[in-house]
Structure formats: structure tokens, C-alpha cells
N, C-alpha and C positions, 0 to 999 in steps of 0.2 A: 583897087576894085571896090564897086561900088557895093556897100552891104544891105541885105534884103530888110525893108519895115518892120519892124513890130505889127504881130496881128493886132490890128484897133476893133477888131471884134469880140475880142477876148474883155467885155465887158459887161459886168451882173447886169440885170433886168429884174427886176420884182417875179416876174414869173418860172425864172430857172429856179432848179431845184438842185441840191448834191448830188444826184443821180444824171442829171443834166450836164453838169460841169468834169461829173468825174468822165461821163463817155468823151468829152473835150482832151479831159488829160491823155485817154489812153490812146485816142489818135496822136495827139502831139508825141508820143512815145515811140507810138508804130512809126511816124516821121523821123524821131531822133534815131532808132535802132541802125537804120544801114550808114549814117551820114558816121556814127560813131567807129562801125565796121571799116567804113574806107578811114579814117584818120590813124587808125591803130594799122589794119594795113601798110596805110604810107609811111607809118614810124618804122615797121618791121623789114619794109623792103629798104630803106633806108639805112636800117642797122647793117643788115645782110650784104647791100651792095658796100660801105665801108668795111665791111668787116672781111671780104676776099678780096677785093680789089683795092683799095687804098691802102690798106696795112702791109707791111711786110711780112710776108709770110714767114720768113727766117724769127722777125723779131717781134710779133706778135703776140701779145697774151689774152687768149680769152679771157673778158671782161664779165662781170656775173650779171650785166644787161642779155647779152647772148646767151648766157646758158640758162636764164629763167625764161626766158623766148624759148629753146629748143625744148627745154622742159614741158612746158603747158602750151606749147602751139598743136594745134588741129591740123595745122595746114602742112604741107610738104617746103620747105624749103626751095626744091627746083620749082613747086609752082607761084611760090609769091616773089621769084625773081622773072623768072617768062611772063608773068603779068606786069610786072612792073617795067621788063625790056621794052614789052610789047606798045607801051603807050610811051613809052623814050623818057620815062622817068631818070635814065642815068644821065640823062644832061640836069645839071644843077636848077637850071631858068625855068625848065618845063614841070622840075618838082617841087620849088617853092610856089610857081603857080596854081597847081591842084592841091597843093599844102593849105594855101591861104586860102582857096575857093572851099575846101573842105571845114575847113577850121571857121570862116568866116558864118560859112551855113550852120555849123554844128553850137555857134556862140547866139544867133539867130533865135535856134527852135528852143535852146536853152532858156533862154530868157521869156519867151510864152512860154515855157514851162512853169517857171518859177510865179510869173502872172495868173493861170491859171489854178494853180496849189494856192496862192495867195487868198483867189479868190473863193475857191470851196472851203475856205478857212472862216471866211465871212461868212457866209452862207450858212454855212451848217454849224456855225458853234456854239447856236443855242440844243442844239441835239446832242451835243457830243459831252458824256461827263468822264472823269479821270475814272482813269484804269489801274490797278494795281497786280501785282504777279497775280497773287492769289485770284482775280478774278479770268485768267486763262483756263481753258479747258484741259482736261486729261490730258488729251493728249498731244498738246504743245509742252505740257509739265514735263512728259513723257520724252518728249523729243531734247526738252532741255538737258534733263538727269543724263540722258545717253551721250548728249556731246559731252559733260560735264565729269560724265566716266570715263570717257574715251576707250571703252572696250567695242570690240568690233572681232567676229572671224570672218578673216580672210583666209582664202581659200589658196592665194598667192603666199601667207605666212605660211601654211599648213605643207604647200609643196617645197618648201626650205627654201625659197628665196627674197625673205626678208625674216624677221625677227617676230616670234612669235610677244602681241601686244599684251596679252593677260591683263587685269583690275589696275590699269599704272595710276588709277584717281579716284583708288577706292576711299581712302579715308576723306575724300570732298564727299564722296555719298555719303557715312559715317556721320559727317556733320552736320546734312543737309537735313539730315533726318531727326536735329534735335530743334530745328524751325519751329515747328507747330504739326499738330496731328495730319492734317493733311499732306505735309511733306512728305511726313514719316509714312503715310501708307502708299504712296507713290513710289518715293525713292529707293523702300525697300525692295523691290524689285529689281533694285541690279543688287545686291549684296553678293548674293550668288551667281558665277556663270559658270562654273565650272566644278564638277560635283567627279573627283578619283574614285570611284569603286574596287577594293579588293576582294576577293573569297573569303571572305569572315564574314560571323552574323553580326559584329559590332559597326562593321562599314557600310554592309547591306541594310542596319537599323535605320543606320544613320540617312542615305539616302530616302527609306520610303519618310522618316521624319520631316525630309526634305522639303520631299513631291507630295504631302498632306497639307501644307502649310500654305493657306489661303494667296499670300502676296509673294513670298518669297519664291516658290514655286514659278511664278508666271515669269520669270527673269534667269531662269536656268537655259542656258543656250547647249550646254557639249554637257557629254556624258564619258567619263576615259573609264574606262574598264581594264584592269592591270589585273593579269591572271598568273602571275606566281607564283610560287609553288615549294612546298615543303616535299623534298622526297621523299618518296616510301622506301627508295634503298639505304634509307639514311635509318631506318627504323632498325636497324641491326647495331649494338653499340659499336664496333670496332670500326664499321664505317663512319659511324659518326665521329669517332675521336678522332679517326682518319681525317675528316670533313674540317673538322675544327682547326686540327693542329695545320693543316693547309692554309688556314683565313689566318690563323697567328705568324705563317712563318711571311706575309704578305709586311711583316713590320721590317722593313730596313733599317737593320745594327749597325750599318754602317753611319749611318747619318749621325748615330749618338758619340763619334768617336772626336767630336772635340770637346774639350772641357766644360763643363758647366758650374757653375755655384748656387744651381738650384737643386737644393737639397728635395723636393719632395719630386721636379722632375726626373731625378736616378730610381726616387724610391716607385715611381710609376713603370719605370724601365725596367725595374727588377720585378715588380709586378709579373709583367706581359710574358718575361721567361722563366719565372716562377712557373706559371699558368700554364707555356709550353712544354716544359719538362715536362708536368703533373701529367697532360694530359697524354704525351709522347708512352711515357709508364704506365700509364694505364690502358692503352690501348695496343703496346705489345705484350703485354703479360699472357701467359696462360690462360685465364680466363678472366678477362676485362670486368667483368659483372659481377663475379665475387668480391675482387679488389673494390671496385665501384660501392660496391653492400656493405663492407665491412670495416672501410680507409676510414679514420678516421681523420685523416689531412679535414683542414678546412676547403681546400683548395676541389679536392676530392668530394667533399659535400657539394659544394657548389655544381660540380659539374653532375651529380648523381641530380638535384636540382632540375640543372638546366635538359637532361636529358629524358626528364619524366613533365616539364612542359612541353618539349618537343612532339613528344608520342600524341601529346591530349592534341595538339594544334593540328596535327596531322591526319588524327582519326577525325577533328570536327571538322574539317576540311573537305575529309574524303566522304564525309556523311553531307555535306553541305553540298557538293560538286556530284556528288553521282547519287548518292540515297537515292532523292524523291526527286529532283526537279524544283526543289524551292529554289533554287538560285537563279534559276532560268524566269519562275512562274515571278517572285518578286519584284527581281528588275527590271521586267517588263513593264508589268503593270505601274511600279515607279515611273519609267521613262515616260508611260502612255497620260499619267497624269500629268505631267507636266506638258505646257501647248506650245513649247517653244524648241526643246529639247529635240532636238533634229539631226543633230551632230554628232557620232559615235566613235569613239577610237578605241579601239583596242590595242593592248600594249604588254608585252610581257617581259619588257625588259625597263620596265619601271616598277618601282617599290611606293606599296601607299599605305602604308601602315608604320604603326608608332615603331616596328623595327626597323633602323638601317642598316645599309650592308656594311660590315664589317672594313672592305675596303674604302669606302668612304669614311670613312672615320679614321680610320691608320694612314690613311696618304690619299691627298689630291692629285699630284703627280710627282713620280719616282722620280725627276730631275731635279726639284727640289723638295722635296720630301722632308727635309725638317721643319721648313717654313711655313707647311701645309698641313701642320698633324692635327687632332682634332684636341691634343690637350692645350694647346694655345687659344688664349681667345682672339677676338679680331684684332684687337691692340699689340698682339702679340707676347702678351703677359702668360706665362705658364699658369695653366687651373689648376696646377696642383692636385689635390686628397681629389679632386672632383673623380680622377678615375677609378671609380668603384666598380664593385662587383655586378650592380645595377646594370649601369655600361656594359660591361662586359657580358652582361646576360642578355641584354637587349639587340649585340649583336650579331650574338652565336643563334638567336632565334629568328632574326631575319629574315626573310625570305630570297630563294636561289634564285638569282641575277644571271650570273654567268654560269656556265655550266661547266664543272670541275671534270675530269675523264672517269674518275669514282662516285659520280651522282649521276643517275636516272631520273628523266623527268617522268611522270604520271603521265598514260596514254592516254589520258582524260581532259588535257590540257587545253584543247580546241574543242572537244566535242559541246561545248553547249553554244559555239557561234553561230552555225546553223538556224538549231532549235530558238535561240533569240530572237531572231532577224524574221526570222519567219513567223514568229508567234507575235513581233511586233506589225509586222503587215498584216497581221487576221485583226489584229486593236486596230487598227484605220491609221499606223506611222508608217508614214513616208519619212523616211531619211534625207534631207539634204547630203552628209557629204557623210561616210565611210573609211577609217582608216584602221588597217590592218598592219601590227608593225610585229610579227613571228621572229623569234630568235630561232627554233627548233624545225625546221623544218622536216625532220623525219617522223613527226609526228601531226601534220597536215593529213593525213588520212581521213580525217573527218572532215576535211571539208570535201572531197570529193563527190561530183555530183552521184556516181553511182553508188555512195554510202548515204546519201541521203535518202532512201526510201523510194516507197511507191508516187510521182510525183514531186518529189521532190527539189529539181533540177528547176523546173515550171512553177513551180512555188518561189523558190530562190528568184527565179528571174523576176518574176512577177513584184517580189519588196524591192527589186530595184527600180524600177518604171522613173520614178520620179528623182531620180538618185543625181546631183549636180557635179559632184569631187569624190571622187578615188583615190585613195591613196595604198600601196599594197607592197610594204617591205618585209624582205624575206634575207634575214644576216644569215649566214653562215652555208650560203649557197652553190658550194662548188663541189667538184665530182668527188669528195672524197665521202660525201653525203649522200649523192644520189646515186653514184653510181655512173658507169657507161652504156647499160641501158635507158636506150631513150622513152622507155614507159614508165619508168622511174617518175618522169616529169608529166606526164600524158593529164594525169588526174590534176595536178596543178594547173596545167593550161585549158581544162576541162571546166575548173571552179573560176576561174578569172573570165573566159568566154562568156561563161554564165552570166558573171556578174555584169559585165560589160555587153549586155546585150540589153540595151538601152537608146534610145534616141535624146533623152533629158540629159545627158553628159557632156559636164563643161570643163571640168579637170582632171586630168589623169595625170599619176606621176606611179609608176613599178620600177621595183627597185632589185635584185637581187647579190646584194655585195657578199663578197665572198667568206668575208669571214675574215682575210688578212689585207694588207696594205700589200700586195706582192703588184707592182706594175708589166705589163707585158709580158705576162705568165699564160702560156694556152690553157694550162690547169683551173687558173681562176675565171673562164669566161664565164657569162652570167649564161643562166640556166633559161629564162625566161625568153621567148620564143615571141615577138610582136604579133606575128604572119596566125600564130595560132591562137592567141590570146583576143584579139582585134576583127579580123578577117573584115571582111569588105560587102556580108550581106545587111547588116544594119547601117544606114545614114545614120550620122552623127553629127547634124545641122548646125548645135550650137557649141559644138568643142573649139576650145578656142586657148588653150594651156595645157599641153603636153610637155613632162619631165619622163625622159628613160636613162638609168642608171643600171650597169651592170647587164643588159638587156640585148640578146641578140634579135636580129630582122632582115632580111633577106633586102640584097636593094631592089629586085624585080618586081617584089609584091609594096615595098616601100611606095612607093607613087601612088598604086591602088588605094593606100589606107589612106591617103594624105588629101588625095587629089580632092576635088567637087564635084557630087554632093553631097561623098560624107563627111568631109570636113572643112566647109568653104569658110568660116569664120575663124581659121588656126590662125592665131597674132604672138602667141612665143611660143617656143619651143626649145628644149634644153637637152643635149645629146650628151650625157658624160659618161667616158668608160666602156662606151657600148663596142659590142662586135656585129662586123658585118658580113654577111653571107652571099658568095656569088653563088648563083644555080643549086644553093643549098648544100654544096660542099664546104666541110668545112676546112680542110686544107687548103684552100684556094682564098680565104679570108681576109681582107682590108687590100686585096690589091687596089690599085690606086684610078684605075680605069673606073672601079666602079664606085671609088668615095667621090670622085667627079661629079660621076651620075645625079649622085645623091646630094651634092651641094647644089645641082642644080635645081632638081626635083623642089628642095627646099626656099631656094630664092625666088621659083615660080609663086611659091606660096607670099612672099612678099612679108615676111614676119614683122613684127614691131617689136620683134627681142627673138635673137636669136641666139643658141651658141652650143658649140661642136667642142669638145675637150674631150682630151685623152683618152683616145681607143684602145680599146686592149689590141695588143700586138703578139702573134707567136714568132717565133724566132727564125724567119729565110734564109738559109745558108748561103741563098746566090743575090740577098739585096741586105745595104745596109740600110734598114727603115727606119730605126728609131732615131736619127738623125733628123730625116727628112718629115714623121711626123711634128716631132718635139718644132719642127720648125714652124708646122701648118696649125698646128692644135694647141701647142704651151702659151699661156699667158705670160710666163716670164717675158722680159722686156729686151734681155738678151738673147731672145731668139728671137726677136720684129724685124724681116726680112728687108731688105733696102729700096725690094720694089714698091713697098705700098707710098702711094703717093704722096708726097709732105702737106697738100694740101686739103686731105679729108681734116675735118671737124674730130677727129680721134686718137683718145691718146695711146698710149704701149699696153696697157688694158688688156687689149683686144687682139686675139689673136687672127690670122689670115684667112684661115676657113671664119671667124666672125664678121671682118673686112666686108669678106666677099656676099653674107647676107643681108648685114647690115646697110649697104651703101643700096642697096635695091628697094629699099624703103626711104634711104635720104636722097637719090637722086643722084647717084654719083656712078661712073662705073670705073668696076673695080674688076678685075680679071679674075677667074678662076684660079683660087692656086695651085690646082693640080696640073692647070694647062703649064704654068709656070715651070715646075717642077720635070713632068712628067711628059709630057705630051709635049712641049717644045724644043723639053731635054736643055734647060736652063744652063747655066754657067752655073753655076752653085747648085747644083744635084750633087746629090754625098755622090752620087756615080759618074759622074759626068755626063749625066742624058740617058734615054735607052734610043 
């Protein structure tokens, strides 16, 4: 084929200018742009057509040419093969020849490119003098340090499906910063992104030191607010010996029953049930407080100690949380200082303070639990004398994680989320994203919109306006909490409506886990009601990441939430655990007619990530289900049913109901598995058909 000239016009004049030359280049570009498109095209359909049709599908191994193609392609796979049918590229002769015709153009504009560059080279390099870092602008410096961090919130880490990124190149900042003064007032800005907040005045200091601090300040992105809590039933001594000798009996004796020849790890051992006894004695005696006053154990000191720091941390706590409002009025105005800080989580089942929990220190996990103790260091060396009384004070003062059945949390525990959220939208913060992660839910009462005041509800809604991510987990969510009255919940679905009554919402993920691991349990269904939390009079234009966990929703009103235009941009979606509600009965629950429905509803939507796992199941006397779900919804590999076709692009991964969303986005069609199952009354039905 004969190859097209070199432009012989692409030569200086005395009269052009770099400005002259450079509008030359960026035609010659607008030229090269689609000639580039079709050549990468003809590679791709190229791959694709060997890649099903000349391979053997039996013996085949995807090669990591194809899976970095399905990774970062735009394009649909059925459509860069129908385009490529469609002009009979699968004849060899007819695709070497648009290969070369393309390739031959593409080598063509190439080369007046490189003429052109050449010559604004000449042209302008009397104008042009060297550049060095230091002489870029702010905010390219700015853009450097951020890649150079690689810190980033994503909104997809935050909904748990990938790995939360945090400072992984902070000490490149660290260094960068010892350049020159310029660096250093730059770079300081990512130091911090991430600022834990607890109910202390030492943590709260430390934040507004934060958000005063001219550079550091402008690079604080999240703000995690951990409201943990010291009980007040714990201010009675007997409870608290109670409390105590509870976190000591958390030490597994078993683990120390092989021999050792470290002499000071026995004498650590004997330590911890020294301490147990002491406090066991002291807390059934007659009158614990007298013994406590008068012991002269040293053991007994200690604990008379540690029980007289507990009282102060509790009283300044409870002076800090309800007194005046400093808690609330401080960390606001720290957030409001700060111009980036957009990101709020709340969290009460983390610890941010120099105490930790006691079980974390005596055992990582009870399966290995000698391997994991905290008197070892990471080499596994015994620390020996290091377990002192220090330690042990530090973590009898901790703060309540879990909650014991003899410890009461403070009804106080929620009450200042409201008051914040809304005292930040009167400062002019808008929230980007929102996470509420509640251990206690019978102490949500404060968020209720009708405990919020006159207006209040309208306030609330109104800090949301601009709100992008939701996040709202609620542990320990099952009836033996709420109750089987359904008003129990009303206020909950009352304060989530609220919150969710927005048009700016791109991520939601509600969560309501029950509290135990118990699978297919009607008792542990999740509390959390979609139909009433969502409903269908706000548009929701730009949602486009929904996670429901533990979550029930009707499939009738399901469609409504889904459908367009309140959610025409939904691209994943993550269904794990949820129950499903025909006509709002809920005896009538996961029958299979209507998870049908609902797989379909969903593949209308045409998702770019989908996925449907393990439904809660009540127990049918007249069907065996958990059979037939485990077969539609498990990921295991030995539940991948035989009908899925050997020639989808996917591996054991993925389960039937995923199959069947997923192939509606690749082009493939894949059959409902409930038709499979149910509706055709298959050969492999745990029933034999209905």
C-alpha cells in the first residue's frame, strides 16, 4: 500500500511565530487522535476474536494481555466484536489490511509530528530558559506532594470494599520537608489527614491545636469522632471489681500449660492471677471499701489507685459530655477551621486514647492466643519485667468497647450528634460523606427527629443538602434489642429518612448486623426497613454505590427506589444478608418467585458490580431452601452449578445470582437462576421442581 507524503509544508518562514507553529501541532494531534483509537481498537478486537474462538475453551488460560484489556476498557466487549464482525474483520486478509491502512496513516501523522515539535524547537529557543522544580507554582507542588502521599478518601474504601489507604508515604512527606523552606511550608499540609477525637480535654486540646495551625490545618481531610465511654455503673466499687476481674479472666490458662524456661514469663503469669485473686477478694468481701482503705497488700494499693483515677476520668467526662456544651461548641468550631475537613465519622467502638482495651493486650485471637500475647515482642522474644503495674493500670482504665451485661452505657452517649451536625451547618460546613458506626442501639433515642426540638428534623435535613456518602452501622440489631414492637424502629427510620432526604447522594451503604454470626436465623433479621428509610419522593440523580447489609425491603416497592429518575446512575450494588419482604408479610419472606423479580429489577439496571450473598433464610417446614439458596448466592466454588456456561470470562468467584447480573453488562446471556431452579423445576432442585 502506497504510504501517504510527508506534509512539505511543515516548514519555518521567518514570519511564523511559536504560537503559529504550536496551533500546527495541535491539529496534527486532533489528526492523530481517532487514527490512534482505530489501531488500539483493531488490537482489541483482535485479542477478543482469538481469545473465544481460536483458543480452546477447555484449555485455555487467560493471559494478562486480556485481563488488563477487561480491566481499563470503556468499551463493552459485545460491542468491539459486532463492530469488528460487522466490517468481516474475522477474515485474516480483510484485517491485516485496515491493520496496515491504519498503522501506515498513524506512522504518516507521526512523523509531521515530530517535524513539527522539531521545529517550534528552533523557533522559540531563544525565548525559552531552563526551569527548575522550585520554579512551578503552588499548586502543581501541591499536586506533586499528593501523588507523592498517595493518600486519598475514597468513598468505595469507606463502604468496605477495598482497603482503607491511610498516610502509606508519609515519611516521603517527612523528607520532603527537609528540602528547603519552601518545601517544608508546602508539604506540610498532608502531615495530617486524619485527626481521632475522644471525650477528653487532652484530645479535644489537641485537635483545636490542630485546626489553629496556619499549614497543617489546610490538609486535614476526616475527622473520626470515638465516643466511648467510661460507665457510671461502674462508679460503685463492687461493680467495678466485677468489671475488672471479667477483662482478667479474658487471660487464657490454658495456653501457658506447656513448659517454658522463661523464667520471668511464669513470673508475669503469676502476676495476672496474683491480681485476679486480689481483686476476686476484694470484691466479695462484706464491704469491698473498707478492705480497699485499709489492705495493705500492694496489690490492693494498686487497685484502691486505679479506682480513684477511674471516678476523676468519669466525673471529667460526664462534666465534659453534658456540663456546658464545650464538647460540642469546641469541635465544631475546630472542624469549621479547618477548609478541608469535610469527612466525619463517628465511631464508638474504637478506642483513641493512650488506654487500650485490656483484651487487646491479653489475646489477638483465642485460636492462638499464646502467639499473640502482648508480652512478646514482634520477634517473638518474651518482654519479660516490662509487665508492670503501669500496663496494668493503663488497661483497667480504658475505655468500654464492648459491652459487658454488668456495665451500662451513659444515656448521653449520642446525644451531642445532632447538636454537632447542625451547629456545623449554621458555621457554613457542608459534609462531604457521613459515617455513623453505633454499637448500642438502645440508646439511639437522641437521634430521633422528634427529640430534636422545635425544627429540628428541617435543620437536620437541611446539613445534609450537600452530603455525597452515608455510611450508618448499627451492631447489635436484632429483636432482642428492639423488641417486637414495630415502633421500637419507627424513630430509627424517622432519623435515617431525614438524613437521606437529599438529591447530592452518591453512596449509601446501611448496615444493621445483628450482634452474632447466627446464619438463617428469622431472629437475627436486620431491623432496617429500605421502603421506609429511602421511599421514592426524593430523586436521587447522582447515586450510583449502594451497599445493604443486614437490611430488609420489600421487593414491590424495590423497583420504585431503583428504577429512573431516582436512580439512573446506580453502577454497583452490594446485597449481603438482606431479607426480602413479599406484600410486607413477613412470613411469606425470600420465597423465590419474588428473588426472581428482584434479580431482574436489578439486571435492568445494568450494574458495572454487582452482588447478591447470603439472604437470611427463616426455616419452611414444607421447602428445603438452604440447599437451593447456598447454591444461587454462596461463593464457594463447590456450589457453581453446571449450568453456567464454560464460556463466560469468569471464574468460581462468582456466584449464579452474580452470573446472571453481571453477563448484562459483558454481553452475554445468562439465564435467571431462579428460572433454573424454580420456575422450570430443574433436575437438581433440592425438590425435584415445584
Amino acid at each position: 500500500m502506497a504510504s501517504h507524503a510527508p506534509n512539505t509544508q511543515l516548514i519555518a518562514t521567518p514570519r511564523e511565530t511559536p504560537n503559529d507553529i504550536y496551533e500546527e501541532i495541535l491539529l496534527i494531534n486532533e489528526r492523530l487522535e481517532p487514527v490512534l483509537g482505530q489501531v488500539e481498537r483493531l488490537r482489541k478486537y483482535k485479542l477478543l476474536h482469538e481469545h473465544f474462538n481460536k483458543v480452546p475453551l477447555d484449555e485455555r488460560q487467560l493471559d494478562a494481555d486480556y485481563w488488563e484489556f477487561a480491566e481499563q476498557s470503556t468499551e463493552d466487549t459485545g460491542q468491539i466484536l459486532d463492530w469488528g464482525n460487522s466490517l468481516g474483520l474475522s477474515d485474516d486478509l480483510i484485517f491485516d489490511t485496515e491493520l496496515d491502512k491504519a498503522w501506515t496513516e498513524k506512522t504518516t501523522i507521526e512523523a509531521d509530528q515530530q517535524r513539527a515539535r522539531h521545529m517550534f524547537d528552533m523557533v522559540a529557543r531563544p525565548m525559552i530558559k531552563k526551569l527548575g522544580v522550585l520554579d512551578l507554582p503552588n499548586e502543581l507542588l501541591l499536586k506533586i506532594f499528593k501523588c507523592l502521599e498517595d493518600f486519598e478518601i475514597d468513598w468505595a474504601d469507606t463502604l468496605g470494599w477495598n482497603t482503607w489507604p491511610g498516610n502509606r508515604n508519609k515519611e516521603a512527606i517527612k523528607n520532603s520537608r527537609l528540602v528547603c523552606r519552601r518545601f517544608c511550608d508546602l508539604s506540610s499540609q498532608f502531615l495530617v489527614r486524619l485527626i481521632r477525637v475522644a471525650p477528653n480535654m487532652e484530645s479535644v486540646s489537641r485537635l483545636e491545636d490542630i485546626s489553629r495551625h496556619p499549614t497543617i490545618s489546610k490538609g486535614v481531610a476526616e475527622v473520626w469522632l470515638a465516643p466511648n465511654f467510661h460507665s457510671p455503673s461502674l462508679d460503685d466499687l463492687q461493680r467495678f471489681t466485677s468489671y475488672i476481674l471479667s477483662q482478667l479472666n479474658l487471660v487464657p490458662t490454658h495456653a501457658f500449660d506447656e513448659p517454658r524456661s522463661d523464667c520471668s514469663f511464669q513470673e508475669n503469669l503469676l502476676r495476672v492471677r496474683h491480681l485476679t485473686e486480689t481483686v476476686e477478694n476484694t470484691g466479695n468481701t462484706a464491704q469491698p471499701a473498707k478492705r480497699l482503705r485499709r489492705s495493705e497488700d500492694p496489690f490492693v494499693e494498686r487497685l484502691r489507685q486505679v479506682f480513684a483515677k477511674y471516678q476523676n476520668i468519669l466525673h471529667t467526662e460526664k462534666l465534659l459530655m453534658l456540663g456546658s456544651g464545650r464538647f460540642v461548641a469546641r469541635v465544631t468550631e475546630a472542624i469549621a477551621r479547618m477548609p478541608h475537613a469535610r469527612n466525619l465519622t463517628i465511631d464508638d467502638g474504637e478506642t483513641v486514647t493512650d488506654y487500650e482495651p485490656w483484651e487487646r493486650w491479653v489475646v489477638g485471637s483465642r485460636r492462638r492466643a499464646a502467639s499473640r500475647f502482648r508480652w512478646f515482642d514482634r520477634d517473638g522474644e518474651p518482654k519479660g519485667s516490662q509487665l508492670t503495674w503501669d500496663h496494668v493500670e493503663q488497661f483497667i482504665l480504658a475505655p468500654i468497647v464492648d459491652l459487658p451485661y454488668h456495665v451500662l452505657p451513659p444515656d448521653y452517649m449520642y446525644k451531642f450528634i445532632v447538636p454537632m451536625l447542625t451547629s456545623l451547618h449554621t458555621s457554613g460546613v457542608f459534609l462531604n460523606s457521613l459515617e455513623l458506626r453505633l454499637a448500642y442501639p438502645t440508646h439511639y433515642a437522641h437521634l430521633e427527629p422528634a427529640n430534636m426540638g422545635t425544627g429540628g428534623r428541617e435543620q437536620w435535613t437541611a446539613a445534609m443538602q450537600r452530603l455525597k456518602c452515608f455510611v450508618f452501622s448499627l451492631r447489635g440489631a436484632n429483636r432482642n434489642i428492639f423488641g417486637d414492637d414495630a415502633a421500637d424502629v419507627h424513630g430509627l427510620h424517622q432519623f435515617l429518612a431525614a438524613t437521606l432526604d437529599t438529591s447530592s447522594l452518591e453512596q449509601l451503604h446501611l448496615c444493621a448486623f445483628p450482634g452474632t454470626p447466627v446464619r438463617y436465623d428469622p431472629e437475627m433479621i436486620g431491623m432496617i426497613n429500605l421502603a421506609e428509610v429511602m421511599g421514592t419522593s426524593r430523586p436521587r440523580p447522582r447515586l450510583d454505590h449502594i451497599r445493604l447489609d443486614w437490611v430488609v425491603f420489600d421487593a414491590n416497592r424495590f423497583r420504585e427506589i431503583i428504577r429512573h429518575p431516582f436512580a439512573p446512575s446506580l453502577s454497583e450494588i452490594r446485597l449481603d444478608n438482606v431479607c426480602l419482604l413479599v406484600d410486607g408479610d413477613r412470613d411469606r419472606a425470600f420465597e423465590a418467585e419474588a428473588w426472581r423479580h428482584v434479580l431482574d429489577q436489578l439486571r435492568e439496571k445494568r450494574p458495572a458490580a454487582a452482588s447478591v450473598t447470603n439472604p437470611t433464610l427463616p426455616v419452611f417446614p414444607h421447602w428445603n431452601m438452604t440447599t437451593l439458596y447456598s447454591r444461587i448466592f454462596d461463593h464457594n466454588d463447590k456450589f457453581r452449578h453446571r449450568s453456567i456456561p464454560d464460556d463466560l470470562p469468569w471464574d468460581g468467584r462468582f456466584n449464579n445470582a452474580q452470573y446472571y447480573l453481571e453477563s448484562a453488562a459483558g454481553g452475554w446471556e445468562f439465564p435467571n437462576p431462579f428460572d433454573l431452579y424454580i420456575v422450570q423445576g430443574h433436575a437438581d432442585h433440592p425438590n425435584g421442581g415445584l
